[in-house]
MDAnalysis code that builds the backbone (N, CA, C; Angstrom):
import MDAnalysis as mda
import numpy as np

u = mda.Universe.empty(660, n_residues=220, atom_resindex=np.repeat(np.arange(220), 3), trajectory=True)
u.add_TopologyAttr("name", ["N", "CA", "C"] * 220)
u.add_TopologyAttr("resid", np.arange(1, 221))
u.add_TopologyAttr("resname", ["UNK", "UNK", "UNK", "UNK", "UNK", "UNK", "UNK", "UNK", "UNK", "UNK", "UNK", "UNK", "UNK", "UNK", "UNK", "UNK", "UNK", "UNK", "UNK", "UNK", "UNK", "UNK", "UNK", "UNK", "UNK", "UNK", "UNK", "UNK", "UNK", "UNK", "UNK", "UNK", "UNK", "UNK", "UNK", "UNK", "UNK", "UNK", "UNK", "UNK", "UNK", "UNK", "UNK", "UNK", "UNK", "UNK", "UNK", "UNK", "UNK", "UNK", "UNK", "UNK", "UNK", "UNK", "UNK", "UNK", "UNK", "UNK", "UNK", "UNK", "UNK", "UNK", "UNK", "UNK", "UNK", "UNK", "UNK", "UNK", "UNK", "UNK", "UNK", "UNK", "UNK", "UNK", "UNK", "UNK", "UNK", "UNK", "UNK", "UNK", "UNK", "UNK", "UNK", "UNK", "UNK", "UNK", "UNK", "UNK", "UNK", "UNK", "UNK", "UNK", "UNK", "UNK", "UNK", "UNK", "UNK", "UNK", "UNK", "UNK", "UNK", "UNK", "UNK", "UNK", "UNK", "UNK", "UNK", "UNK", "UNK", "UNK", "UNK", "UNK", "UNK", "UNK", "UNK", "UNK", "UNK", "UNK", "UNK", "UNK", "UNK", "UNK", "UNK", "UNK", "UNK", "UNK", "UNK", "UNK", "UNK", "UNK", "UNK", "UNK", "UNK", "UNK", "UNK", "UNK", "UNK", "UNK", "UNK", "UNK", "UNK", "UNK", "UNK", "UNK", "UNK", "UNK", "UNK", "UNK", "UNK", "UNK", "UNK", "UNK", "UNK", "UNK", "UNK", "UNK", "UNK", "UNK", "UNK", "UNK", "UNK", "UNK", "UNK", "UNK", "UNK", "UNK", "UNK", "UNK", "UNK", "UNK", "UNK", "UNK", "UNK", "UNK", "UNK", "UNK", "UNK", "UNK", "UNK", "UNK", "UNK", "UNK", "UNK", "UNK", "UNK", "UNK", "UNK", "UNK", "UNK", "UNK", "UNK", "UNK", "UNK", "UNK", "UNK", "UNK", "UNK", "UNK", "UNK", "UNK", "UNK", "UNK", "UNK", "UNK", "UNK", "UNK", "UNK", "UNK", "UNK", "UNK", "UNK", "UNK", "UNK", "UNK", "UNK", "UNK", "UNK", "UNK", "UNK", "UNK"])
u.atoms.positions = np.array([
    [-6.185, -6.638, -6.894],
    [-7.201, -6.687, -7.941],
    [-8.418, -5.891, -7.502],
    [-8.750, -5.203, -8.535],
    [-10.468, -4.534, -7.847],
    [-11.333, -4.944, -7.878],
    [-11.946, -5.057, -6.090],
    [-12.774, -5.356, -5.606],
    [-14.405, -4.558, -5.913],
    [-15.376, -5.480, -6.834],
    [-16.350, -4.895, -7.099],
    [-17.579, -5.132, -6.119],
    [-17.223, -5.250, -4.799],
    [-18.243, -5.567, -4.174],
    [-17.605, -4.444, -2.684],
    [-16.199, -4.478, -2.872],
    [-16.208, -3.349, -1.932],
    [-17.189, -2.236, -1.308],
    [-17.138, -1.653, -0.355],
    [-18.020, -0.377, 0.060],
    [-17.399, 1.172, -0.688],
    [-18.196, 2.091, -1.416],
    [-17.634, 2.731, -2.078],
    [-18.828, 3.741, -2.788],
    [-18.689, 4.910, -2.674],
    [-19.541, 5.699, -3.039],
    [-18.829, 5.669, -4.604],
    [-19.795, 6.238, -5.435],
    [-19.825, 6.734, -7.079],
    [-18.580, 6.996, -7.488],
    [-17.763, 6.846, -8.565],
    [-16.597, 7.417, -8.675],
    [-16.961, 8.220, -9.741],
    [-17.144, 9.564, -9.380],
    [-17.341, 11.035, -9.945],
    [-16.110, 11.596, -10.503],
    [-14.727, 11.644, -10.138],
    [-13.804, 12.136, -10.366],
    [-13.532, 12.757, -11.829],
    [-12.729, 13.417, -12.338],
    [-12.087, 13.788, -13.221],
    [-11.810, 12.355, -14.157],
    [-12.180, 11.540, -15.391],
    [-11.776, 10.882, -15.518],
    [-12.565, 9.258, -15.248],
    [-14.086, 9.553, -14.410],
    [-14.919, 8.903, -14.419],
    [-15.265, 7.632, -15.476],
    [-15.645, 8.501, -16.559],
    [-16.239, 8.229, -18.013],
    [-15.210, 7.647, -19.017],
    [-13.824, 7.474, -19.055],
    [-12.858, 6.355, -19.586],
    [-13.048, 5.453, -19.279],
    [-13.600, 4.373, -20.124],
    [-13.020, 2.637, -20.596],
    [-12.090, 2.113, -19.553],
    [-12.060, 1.515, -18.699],
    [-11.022, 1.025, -18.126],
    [-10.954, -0.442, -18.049],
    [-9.820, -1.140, -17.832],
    [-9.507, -2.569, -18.050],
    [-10.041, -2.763, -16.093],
    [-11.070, -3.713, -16.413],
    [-11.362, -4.454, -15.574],
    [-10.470, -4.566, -13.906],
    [-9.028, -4.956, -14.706],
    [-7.763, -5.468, -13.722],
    [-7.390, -4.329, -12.667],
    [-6.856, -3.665, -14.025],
    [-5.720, -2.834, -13.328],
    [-6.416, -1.753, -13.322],
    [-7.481, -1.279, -13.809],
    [-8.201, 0.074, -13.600],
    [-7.645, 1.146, -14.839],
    [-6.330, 1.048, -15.667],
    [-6.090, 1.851, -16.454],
    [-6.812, 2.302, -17.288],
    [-6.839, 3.408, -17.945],
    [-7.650, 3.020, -19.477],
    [-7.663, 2.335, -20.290],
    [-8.031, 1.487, -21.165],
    [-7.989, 0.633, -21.815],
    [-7.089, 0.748, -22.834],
    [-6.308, 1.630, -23.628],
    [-4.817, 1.657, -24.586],
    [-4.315, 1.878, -23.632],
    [-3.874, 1.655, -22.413],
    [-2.913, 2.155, -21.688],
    [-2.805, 0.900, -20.439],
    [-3.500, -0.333, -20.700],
    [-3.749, -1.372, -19.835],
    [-2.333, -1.338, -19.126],
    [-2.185, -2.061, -18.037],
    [-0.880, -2.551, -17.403],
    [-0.825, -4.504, -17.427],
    [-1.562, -4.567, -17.241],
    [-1.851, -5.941, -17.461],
    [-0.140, -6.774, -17.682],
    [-0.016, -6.633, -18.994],
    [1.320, -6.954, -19.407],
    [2.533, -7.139, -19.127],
    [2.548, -5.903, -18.051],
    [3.708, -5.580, -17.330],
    [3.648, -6.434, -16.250],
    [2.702, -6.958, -15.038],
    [2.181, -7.573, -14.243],
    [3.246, -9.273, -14.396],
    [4.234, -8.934, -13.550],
    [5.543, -10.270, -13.369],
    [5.104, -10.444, -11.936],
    [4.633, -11.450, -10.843],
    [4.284, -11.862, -9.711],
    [5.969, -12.222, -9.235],
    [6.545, -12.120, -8.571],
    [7.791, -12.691, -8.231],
    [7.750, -13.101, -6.322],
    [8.704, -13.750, -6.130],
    [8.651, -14.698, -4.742],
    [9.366, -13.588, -3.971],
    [9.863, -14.004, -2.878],
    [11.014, -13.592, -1.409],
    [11.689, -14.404, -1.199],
    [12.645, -13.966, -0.838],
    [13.855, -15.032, -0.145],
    [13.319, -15.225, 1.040],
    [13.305, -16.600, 1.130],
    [12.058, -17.455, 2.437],
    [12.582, -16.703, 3.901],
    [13.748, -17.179, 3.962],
    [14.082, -16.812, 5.427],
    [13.875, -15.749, 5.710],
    [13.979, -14.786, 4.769],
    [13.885, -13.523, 5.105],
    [12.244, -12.929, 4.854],
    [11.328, -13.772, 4.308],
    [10.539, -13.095, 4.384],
    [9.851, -12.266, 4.638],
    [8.503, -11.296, 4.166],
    [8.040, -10.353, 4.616],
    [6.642, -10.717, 4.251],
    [5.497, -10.226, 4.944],
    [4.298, -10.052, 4.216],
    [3.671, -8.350, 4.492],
    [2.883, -7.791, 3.456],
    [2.741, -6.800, 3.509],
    [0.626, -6.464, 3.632],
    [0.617, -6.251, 4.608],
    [-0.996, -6.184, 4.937],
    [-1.582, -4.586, 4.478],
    [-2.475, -4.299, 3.719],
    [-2.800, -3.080, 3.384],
    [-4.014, -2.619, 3.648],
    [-4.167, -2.007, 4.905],
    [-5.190, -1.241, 5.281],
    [-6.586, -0.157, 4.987],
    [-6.929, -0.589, 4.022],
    [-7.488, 0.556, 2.533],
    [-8.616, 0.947, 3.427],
    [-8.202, 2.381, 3.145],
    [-9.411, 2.877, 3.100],
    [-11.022, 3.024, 1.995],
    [-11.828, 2.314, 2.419],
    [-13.063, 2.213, 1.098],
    [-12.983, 3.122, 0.332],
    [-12.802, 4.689, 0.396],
    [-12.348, 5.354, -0.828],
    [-11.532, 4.961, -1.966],
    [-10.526, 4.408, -1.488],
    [-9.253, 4.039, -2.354],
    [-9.563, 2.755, -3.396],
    [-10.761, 1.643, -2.571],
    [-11.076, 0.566, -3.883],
    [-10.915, 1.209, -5.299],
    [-11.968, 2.401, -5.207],
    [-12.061, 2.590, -6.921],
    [-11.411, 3.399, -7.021],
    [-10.281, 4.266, -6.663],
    [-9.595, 4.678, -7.192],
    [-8.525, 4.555, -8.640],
    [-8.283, 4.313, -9.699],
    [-7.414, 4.084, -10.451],
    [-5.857, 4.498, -10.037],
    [-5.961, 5.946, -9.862],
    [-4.477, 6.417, -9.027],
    [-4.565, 5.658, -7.915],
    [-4.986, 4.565, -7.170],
    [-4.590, 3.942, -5.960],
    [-3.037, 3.404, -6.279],
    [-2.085, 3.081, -5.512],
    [-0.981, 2.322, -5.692],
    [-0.884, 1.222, -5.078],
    [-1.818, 0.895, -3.912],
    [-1.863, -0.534, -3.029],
    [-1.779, -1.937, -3.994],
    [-2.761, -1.523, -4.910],
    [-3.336, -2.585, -5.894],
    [-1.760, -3.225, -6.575],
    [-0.976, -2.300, -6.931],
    [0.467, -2.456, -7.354],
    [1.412, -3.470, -6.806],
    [1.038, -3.298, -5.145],
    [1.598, -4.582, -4.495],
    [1.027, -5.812, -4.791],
    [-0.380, -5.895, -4.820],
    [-1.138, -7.251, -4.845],
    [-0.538, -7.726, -6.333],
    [-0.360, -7.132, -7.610],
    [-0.114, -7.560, -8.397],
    [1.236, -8.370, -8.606],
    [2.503, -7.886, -7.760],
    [3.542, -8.186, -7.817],
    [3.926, -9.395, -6.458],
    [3.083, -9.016, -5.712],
    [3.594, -10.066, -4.534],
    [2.179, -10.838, -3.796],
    [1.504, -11.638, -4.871],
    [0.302, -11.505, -4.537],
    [0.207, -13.094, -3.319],
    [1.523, -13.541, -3.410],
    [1.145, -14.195, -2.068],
    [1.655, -13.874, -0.704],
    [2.368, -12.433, -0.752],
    [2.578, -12.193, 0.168],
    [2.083, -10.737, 0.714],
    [0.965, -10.504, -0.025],
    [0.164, -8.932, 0.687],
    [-1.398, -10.175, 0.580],
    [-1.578, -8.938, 1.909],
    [-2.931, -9.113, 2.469],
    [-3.801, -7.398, 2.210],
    [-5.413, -7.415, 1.984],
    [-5.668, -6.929, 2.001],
    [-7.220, -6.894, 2.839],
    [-7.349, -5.640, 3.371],
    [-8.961, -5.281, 3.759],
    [-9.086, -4.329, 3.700],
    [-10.443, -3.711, 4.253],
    [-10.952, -2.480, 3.849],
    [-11.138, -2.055, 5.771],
    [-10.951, -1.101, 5.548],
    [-10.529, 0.240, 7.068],
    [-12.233, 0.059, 7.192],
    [-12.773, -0.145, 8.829],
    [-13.743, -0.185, 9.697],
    [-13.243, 0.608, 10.452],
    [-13.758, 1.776, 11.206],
    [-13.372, 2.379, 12.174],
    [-13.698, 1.548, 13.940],
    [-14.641, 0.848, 13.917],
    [-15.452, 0.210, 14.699],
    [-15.725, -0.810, 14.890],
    [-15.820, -1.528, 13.637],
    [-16.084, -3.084, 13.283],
    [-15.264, -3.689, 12.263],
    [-14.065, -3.642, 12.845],
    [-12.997, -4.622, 11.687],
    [-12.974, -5.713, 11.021],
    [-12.767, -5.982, 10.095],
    [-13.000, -7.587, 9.333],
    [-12.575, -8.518, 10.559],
    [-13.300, -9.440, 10.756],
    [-12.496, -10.233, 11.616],
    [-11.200, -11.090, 10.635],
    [-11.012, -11.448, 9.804],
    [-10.160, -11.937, 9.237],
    [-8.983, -11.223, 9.451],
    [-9.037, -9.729, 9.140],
    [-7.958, -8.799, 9.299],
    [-7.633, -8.889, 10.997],
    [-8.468, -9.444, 12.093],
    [-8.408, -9.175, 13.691],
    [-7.265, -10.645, 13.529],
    [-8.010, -11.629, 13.001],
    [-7.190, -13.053, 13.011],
    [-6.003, -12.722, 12.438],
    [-5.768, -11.946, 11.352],
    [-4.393, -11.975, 10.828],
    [-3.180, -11.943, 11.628],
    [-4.115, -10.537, 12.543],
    [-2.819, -9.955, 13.529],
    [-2.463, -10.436, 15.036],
    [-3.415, -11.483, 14.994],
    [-3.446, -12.144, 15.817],
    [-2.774, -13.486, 15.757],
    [-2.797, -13.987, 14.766],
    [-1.708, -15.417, 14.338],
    [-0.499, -15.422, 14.829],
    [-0.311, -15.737, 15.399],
    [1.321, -16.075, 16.214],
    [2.052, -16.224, 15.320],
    [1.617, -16.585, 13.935],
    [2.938, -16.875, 12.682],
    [3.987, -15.596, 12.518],
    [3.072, -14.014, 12.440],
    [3.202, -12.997, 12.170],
    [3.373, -11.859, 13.432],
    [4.497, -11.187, 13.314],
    [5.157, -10.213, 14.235],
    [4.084, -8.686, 13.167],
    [3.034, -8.187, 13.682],
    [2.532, -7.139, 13.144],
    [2.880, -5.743, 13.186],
    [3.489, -5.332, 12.645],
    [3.929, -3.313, 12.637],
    [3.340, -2.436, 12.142],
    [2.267, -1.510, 12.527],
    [2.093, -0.093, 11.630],
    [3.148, 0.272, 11.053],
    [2.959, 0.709, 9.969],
    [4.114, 1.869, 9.198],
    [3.304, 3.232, 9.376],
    [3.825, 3.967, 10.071],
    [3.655, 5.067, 10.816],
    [4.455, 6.008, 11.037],
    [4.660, 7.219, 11.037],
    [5.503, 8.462, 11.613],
    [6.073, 7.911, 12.954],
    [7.074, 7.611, 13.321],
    [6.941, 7.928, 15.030],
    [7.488, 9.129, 15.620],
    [7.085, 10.686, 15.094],
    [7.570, 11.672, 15.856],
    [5.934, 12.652, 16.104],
    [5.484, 11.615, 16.460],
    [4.027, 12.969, 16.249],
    [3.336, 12.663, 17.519],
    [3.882, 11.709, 18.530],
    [3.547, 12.232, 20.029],
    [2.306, 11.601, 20.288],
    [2.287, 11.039, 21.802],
    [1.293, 10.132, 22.118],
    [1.703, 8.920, 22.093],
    [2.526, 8.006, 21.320],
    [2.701, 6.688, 21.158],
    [3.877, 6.554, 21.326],
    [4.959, 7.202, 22.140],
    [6.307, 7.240, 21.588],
    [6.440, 5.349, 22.292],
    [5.903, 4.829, 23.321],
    [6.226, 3.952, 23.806],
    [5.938, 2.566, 22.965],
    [5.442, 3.122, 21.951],
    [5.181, 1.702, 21.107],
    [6.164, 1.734, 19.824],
    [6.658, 2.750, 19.542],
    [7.772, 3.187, 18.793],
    [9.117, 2.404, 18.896],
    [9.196, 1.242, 17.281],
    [10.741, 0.693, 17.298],
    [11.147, 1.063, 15.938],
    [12.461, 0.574, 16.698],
    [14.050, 1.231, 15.249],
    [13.793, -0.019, 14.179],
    [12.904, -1.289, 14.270],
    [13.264, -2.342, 13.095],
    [12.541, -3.527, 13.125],
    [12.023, -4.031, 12.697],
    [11.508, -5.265, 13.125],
    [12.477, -6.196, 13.795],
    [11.908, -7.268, 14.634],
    [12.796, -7.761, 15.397],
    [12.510, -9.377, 14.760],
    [13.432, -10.114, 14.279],
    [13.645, -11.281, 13.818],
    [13.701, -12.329, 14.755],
    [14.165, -12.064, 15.959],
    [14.646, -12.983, 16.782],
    [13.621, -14.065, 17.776],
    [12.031, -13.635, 17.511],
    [11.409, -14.724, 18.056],
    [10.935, -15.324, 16.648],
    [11.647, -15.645, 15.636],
    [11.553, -16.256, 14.528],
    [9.789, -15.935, 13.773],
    [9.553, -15.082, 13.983],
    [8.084, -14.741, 13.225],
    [8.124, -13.921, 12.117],
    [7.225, -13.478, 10.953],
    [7.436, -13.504, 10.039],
    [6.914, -11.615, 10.444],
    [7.255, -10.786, 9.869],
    [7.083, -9.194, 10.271],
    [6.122, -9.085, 8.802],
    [4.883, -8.379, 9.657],
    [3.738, -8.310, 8.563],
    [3.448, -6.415, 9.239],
    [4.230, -6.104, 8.235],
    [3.754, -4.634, 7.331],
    [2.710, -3.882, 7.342],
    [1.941, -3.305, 8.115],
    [0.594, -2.711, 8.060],
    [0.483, -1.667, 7.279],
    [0.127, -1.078, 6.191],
    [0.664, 0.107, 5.889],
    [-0.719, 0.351, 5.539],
    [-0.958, 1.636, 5.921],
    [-2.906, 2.264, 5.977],
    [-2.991, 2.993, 4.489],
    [-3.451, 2.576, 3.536],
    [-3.805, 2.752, 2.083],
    [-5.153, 3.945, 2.269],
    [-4.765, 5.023, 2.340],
    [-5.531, 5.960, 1.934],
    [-4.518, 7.241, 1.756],
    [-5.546, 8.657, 1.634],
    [-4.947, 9.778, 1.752],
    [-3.680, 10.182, 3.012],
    [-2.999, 10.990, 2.621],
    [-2.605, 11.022, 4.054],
    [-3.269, 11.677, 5.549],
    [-4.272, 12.478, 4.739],
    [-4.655, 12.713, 6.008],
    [-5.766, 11.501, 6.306],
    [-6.319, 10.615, 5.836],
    [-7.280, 9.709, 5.905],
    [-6.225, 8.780, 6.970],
    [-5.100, 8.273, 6.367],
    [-4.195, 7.829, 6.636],
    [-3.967, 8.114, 8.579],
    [-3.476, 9.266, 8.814],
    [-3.707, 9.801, 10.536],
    [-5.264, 9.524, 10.870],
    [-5.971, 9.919, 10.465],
    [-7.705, 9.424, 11.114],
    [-7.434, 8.038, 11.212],
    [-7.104, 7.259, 10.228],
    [-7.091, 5.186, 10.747],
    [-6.297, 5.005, 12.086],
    [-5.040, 5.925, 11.598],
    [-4.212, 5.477, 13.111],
    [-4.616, 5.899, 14.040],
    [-5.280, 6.710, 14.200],
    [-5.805, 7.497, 15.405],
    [-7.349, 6.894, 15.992],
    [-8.036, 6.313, 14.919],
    [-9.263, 6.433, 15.877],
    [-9.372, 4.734, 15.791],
    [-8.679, 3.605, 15.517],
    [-8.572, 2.690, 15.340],
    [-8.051, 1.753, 16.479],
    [-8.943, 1.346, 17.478],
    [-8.777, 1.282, 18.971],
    [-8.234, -0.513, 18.731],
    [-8.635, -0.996, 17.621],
    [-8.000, -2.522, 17.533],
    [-6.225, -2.172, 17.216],
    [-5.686, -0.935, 16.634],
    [-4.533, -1.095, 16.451],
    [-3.330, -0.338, 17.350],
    [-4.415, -0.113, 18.721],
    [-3.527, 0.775, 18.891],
    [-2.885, 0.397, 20.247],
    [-2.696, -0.869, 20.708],
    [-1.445, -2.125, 21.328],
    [-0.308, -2.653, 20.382],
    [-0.753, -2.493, 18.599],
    [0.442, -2.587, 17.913],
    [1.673, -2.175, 17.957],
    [2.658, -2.592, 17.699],
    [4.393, -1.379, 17.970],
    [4.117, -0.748, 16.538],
    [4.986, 0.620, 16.420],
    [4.600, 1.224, 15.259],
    [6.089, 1.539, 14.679],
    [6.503, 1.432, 13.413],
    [7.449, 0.945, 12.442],
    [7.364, 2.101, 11.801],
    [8.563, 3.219, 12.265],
    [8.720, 4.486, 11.433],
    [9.686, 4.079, 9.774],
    [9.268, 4.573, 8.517],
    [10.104, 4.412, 7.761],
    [10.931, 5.422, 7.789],
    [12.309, 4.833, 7.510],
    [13.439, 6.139, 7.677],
    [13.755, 6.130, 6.414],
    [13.921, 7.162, 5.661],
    [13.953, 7.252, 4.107],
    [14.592, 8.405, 3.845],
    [15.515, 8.581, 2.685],
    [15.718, 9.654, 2.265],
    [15.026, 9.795, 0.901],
    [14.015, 8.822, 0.192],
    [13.873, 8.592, -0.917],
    [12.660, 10.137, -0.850],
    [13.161, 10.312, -2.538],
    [11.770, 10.852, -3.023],
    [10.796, 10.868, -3.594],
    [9.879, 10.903, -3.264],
    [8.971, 10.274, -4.111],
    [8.617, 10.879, -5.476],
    [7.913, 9.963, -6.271],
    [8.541, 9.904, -7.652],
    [6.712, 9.898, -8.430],
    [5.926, 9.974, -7.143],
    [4.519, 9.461, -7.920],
    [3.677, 10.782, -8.219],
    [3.331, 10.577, -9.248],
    [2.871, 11.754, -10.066],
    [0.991, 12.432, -10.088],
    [0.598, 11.380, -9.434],
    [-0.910, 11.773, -9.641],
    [-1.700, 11.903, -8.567],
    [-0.756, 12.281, -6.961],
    [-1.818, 13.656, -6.564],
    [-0.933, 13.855, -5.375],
    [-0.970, 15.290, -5.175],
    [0.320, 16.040, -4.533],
    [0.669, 15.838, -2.829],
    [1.462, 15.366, -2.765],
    [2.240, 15.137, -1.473],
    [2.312, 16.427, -0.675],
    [2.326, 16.119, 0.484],
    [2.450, 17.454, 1.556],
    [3.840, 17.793, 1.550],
    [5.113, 16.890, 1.468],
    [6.787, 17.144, 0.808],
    [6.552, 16.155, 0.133],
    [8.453, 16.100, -0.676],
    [8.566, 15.504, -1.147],
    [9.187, 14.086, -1.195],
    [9.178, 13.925, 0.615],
    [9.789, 12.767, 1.098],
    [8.290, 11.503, 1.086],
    [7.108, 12.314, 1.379],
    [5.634, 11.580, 1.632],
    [5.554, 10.441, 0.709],
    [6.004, 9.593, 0.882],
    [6.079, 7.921, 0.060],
    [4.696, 7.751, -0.352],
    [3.841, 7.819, -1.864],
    [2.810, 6.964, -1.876],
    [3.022, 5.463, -1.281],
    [1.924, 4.554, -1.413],
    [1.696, 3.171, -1.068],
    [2.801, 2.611, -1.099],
    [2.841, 2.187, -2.731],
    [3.546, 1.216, -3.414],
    [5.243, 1.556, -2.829],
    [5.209, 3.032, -3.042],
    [7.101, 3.169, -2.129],
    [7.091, 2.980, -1.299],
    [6.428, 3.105, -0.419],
    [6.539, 2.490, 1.368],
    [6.789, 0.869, 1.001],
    [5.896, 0.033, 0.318],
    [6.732, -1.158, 0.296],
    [7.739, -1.138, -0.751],
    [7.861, -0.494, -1.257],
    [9.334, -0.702, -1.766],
    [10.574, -0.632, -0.944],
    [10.424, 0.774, -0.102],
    [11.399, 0.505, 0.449],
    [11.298, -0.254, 1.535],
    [10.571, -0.698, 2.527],
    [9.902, -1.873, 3.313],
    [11.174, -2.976, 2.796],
    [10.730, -3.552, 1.314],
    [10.989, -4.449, 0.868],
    [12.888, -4.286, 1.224],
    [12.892, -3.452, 0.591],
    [14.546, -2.997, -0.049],
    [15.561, -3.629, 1.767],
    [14.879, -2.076, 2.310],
    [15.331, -2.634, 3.592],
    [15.538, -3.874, 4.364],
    [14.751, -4.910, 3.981],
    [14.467, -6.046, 4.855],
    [14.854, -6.964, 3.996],
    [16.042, -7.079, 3.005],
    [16.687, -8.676, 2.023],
    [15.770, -8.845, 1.211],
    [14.885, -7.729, 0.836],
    [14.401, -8.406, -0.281],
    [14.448, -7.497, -1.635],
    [15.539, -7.166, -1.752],
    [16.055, -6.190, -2.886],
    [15.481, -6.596, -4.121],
    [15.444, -7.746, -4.754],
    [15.060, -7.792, -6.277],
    [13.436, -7.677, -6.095],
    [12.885, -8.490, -5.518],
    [11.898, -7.843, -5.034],
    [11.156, -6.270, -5.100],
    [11.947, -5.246, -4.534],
    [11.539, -4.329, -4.204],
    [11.817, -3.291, -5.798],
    [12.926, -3.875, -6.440],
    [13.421, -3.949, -8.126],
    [12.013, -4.088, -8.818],
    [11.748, -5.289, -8.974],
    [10.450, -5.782, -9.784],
    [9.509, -4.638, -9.514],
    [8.648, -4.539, -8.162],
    [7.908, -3.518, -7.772],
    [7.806, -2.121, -8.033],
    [9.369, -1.758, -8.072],
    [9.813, -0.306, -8.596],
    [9.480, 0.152, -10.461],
    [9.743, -1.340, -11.142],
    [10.027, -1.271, -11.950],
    [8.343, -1.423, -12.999],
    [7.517, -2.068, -11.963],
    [5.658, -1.904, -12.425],
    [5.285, -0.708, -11.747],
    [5.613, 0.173, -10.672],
    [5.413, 1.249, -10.863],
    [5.940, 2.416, -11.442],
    [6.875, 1.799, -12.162],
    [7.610, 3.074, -13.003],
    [6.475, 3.019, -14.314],
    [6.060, 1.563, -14.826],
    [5.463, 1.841, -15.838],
    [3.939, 2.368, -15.573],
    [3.261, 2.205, -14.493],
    [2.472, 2.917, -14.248],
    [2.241, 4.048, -14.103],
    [3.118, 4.882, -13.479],
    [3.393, 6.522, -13.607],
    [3.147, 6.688, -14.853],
    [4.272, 6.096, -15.648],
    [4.184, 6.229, -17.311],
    [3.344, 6.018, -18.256],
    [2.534, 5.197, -17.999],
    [1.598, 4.957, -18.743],
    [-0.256, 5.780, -18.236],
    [0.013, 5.965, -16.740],
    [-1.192, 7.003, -16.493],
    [-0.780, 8.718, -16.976],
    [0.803, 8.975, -17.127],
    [0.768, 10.149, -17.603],
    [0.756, 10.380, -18.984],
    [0.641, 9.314, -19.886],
    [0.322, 8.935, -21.124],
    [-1.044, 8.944, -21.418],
    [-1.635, 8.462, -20.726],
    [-3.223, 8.512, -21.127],
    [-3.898, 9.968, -20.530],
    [-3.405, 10.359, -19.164],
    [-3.963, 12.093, -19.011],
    [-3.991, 13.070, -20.262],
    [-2.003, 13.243, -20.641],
    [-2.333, 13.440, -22.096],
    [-2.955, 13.213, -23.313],
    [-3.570, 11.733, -23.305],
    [-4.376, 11.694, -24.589],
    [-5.963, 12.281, -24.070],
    [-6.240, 12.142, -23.062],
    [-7.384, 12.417, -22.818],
    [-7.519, 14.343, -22.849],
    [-6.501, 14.678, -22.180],
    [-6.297, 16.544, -22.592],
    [-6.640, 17.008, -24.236],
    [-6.129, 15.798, -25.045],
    [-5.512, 16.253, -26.189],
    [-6.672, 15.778, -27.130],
    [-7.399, 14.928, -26.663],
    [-8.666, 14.346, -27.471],
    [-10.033, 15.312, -26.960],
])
């Protein structure tokens, strides 16, 4: 949900000056609201998904993080990226013994290979909590990199052949997962398939319905 108290300079962008629904940030004929089905996990297998935002990304409308909170809203966590001074809540999170914590991260880009695993590991019965850094991608390498609280974490390469499918602002390839697909496939991978269904299926209408309103706004 958007946070109106977040840290966040002006949102100037292209697209500023549209009506938007409170919630979901859409334009207002183009709300998502509706679409918005919250669905559970299969317990044992659980997952929780923690999202690292960068303060740019609060007001973003094209953000996709927000997508998770809507669909799995008791099982994502969210804060906002400190380079220096981290929420302590977000320090406690990863610190709870309940939760086995992973960056979702590249692991071929050198320097960390030793914190680098093939999967989360189930077997000291803890629950694998998802870090995934919610900004640009290159914003995205600056968190992992200069972020001295995360960097004793193990780091959780996604292996994917998927392509990404998100339409509103250009990937460096076409493998570069926005947000919301990193937990999708997160999800998919780890038993929680319908799950990762539902999720797929509110960001399909979101694509659709923000490339619906670009056009009315071109065309008006």
């Amino acid at each position: 949900m958007f946070d109106p108290n977040a840290p966040r300079k002006p949102y100037l962008a292209k697209g500023s000056n549209v009506q938007r629904c409170p919630q979901c940030l859409m334009a207002q004929n183009y709300c998502l609201c509706a679409f918005r089905k919250p669905v559970g996990l299969i317990t044992h297998e659980a997952v929780h998904i923690c999202l690292l935002m960068h303060k740019e990304e609060s007001y973003k409308p094209s953000n996709t993080g927000r997508l998770i909170e809507h669909i799995l809203p008791e099982y994502t966590h969210r804060f906002y990226w400190h380079r220096t001074e981290p929420d302590p809540e977000f320090i406690a999170l990863i610190k709870n013994s309940k939760y086995q914590p992973y960056i979702i991260f590249p692991g071929d880009r050198g320097g960390y290979e030793h914190r680098v695993v093939k999967k989360a590991d189930r077997s000291n019965n803890k629950i694998p909590l998802f870090i995934i850094l919610d900004g640009s991608w290159r914003q995205a390498g600056r968190m992992f990199r200069l972020s001295q609280y995360l960097q004793d974490l193990p780091v959780l390469p996604l292996t994917t052949q998927r392509h990404s499918e998100y339409q509103l602002r250009k990937a460096p390839d076409e493998f570069h997962l926005c947000t919301v697909e990193v937990a999708i496939e997160l999800l998919a991978q780890h038993g929680q398939e319908n799950a990762a269904g539902e999720l797929y299926e509110y960001f399909n209408k979101f694509n659709t319905l923000y490339a619906q309103s670009r056009r009315s706004a071109r065309s008006s």
